[in-house]
C-alpha positions as CSV (number, residue, x, y, z in Angstrom):
1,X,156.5,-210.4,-9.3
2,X,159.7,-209.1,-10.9
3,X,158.5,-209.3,-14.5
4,X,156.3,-206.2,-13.5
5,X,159.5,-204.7,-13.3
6,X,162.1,-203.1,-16.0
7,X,165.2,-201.1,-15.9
8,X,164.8,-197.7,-16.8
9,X,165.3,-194.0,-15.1
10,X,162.7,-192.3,-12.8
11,X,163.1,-189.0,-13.1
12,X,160.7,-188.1,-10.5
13,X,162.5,-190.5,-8.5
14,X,165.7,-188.6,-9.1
15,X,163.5,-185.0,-8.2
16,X,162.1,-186.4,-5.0
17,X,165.3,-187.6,-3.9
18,X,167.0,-184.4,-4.8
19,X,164.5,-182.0,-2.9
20,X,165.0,-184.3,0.4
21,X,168.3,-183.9,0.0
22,X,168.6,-180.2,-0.4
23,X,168.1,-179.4,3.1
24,X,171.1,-182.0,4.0
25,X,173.7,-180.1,1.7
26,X,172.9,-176.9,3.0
27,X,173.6,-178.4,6.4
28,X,177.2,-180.2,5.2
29,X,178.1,-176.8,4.1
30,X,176.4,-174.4,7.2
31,X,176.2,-175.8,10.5
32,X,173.0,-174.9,12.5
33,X,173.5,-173.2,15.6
34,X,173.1,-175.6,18.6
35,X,174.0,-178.9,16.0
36,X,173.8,-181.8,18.0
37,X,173.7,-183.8,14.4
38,X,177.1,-183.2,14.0
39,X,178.4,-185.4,16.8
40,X,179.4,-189.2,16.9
41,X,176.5,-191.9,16.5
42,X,176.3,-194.7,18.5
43,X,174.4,-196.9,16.6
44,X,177.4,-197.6,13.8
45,X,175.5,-200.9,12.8
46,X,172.4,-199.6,12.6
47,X,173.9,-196.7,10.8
48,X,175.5,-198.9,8.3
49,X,172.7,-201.2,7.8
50,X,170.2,-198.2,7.1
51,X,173.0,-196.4,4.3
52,X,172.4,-199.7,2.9
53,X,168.8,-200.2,2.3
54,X,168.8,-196.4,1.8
55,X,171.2,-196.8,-1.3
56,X,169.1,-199.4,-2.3
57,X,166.2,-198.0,-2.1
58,X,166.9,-194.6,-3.8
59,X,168.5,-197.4,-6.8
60,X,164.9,-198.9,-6.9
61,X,162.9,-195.7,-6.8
62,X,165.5,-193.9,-9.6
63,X,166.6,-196.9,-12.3
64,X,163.6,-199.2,-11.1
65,X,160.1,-199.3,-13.5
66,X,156.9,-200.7,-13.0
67,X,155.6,-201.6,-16.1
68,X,152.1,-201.3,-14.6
69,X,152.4,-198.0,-12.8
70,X,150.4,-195.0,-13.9
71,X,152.1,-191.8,-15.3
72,X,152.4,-189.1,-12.0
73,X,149.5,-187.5,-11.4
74,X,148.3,-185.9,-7.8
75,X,147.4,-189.2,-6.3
76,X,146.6,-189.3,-2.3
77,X,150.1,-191.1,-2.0
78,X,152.3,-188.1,-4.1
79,X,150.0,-185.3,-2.1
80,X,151.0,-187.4,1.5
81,X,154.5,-187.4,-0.2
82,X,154.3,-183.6,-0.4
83,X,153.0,-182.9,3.1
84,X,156.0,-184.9,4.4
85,X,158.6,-183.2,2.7
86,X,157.3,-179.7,4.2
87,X,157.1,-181.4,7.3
88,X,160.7,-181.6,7.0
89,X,161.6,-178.9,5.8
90,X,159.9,-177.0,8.9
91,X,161.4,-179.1,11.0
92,X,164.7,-178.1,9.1
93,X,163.8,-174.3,10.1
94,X,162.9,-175.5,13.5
95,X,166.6,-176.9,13.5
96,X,168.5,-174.2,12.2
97,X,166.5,-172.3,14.7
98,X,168.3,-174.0,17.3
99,X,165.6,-176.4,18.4
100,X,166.3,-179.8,19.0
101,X,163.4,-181.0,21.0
102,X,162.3,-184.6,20.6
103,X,159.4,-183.5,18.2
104,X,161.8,-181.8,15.7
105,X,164.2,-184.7,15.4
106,X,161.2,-186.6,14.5
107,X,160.4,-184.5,11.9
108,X,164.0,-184.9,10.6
109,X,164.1,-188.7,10.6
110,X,160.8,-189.9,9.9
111,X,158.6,-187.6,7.0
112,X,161.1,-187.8,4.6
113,X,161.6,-191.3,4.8
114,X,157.7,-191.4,4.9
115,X,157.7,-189.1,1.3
116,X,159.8,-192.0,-0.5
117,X,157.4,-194.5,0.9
118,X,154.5,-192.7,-0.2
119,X,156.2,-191.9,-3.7
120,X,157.3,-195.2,-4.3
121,X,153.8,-196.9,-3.0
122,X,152.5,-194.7,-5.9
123,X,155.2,-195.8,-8.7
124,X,153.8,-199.4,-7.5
125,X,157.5,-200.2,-6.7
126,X,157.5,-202.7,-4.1
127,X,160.6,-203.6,-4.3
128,X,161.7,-200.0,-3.0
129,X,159.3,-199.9,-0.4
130,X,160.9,-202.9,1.0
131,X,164.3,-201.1,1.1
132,X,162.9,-197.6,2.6
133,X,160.6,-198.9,5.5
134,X,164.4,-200.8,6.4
135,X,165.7,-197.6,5.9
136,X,163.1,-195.6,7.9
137,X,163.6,-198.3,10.6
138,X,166.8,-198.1,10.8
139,X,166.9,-193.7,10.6
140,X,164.2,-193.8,13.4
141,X,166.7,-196.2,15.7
142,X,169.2,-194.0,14.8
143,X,167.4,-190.5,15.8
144,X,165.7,-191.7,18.8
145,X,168.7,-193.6,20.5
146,X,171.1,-190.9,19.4
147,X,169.2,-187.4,20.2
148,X,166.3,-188.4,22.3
149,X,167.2,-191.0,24.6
């Protein structure tokens, strides 16, 4: 399986990654009104062991190559990818709108971890997908126990 795979950079991986992140930066630098993310998690192990596969993972998806994928094109994955990073962003909007009902926590912990899935399903980069469904495991632990529960 791992001579399918060879070092090299993703530079969509690197974009993807980016434009998920925007919305976090914005929030490091603005609080939200009503920002319940801001206060102290009590899942510290899950917490740790999801900033690991999500390291990982973003590694994978960015330096990372199939030698077998095909060049990116508007596959269902990429468009599903897409629809989940809107998905966050609205619930972003919802957020900074000072709503932080269940349904909009969801949308901040689970469609962008669903994008990079989707994305790196089609990069055929298994080895990444590994890492983000840990990670996407471990950010919905974290959302639900933390702001739902």
């Amino acid at each position: 399986m791992l001579k399918k795979y060879r070092f090299g950079f993703d530079i969509w991986g690197l974009v993807i990654f980016l434009i998920v992140m925007l919305p976090n930066f914005i929030w490091f630098a603005v609080p939200a009104p009503n920002d319940i993310l801001r206060s102290e998690s009590v899942t510290t192990i899950v917490d740790t062991a999801g900033s690991v596969c999500q390291v990982l993972f973003i590694g994978f998806i960015c330096f990372i190559i199939n030698k077998e994928r095909p060049g990116l094109h508007f596959s269902p994955p990429i468009i599903i990818s897409i629809v989940c990073i809107l998905l966050y962003f609205m619930g972003w909007v919802l957020y900074y709108n000072g709503i932080t009902l269940p349904f909009v926590i969801i949308l901040l912990t689970l469609p962008p971890c669903l994008a990079f899935i989707f994305f790196a399903s089609d990069r055929k980069n298994a080895i990444a997908v590994i890492f983000a469904v840990g990670f996407t495991v471990c950010h919905l632990i974290y959302g639900i126990v933390n702001y739902i529960l």
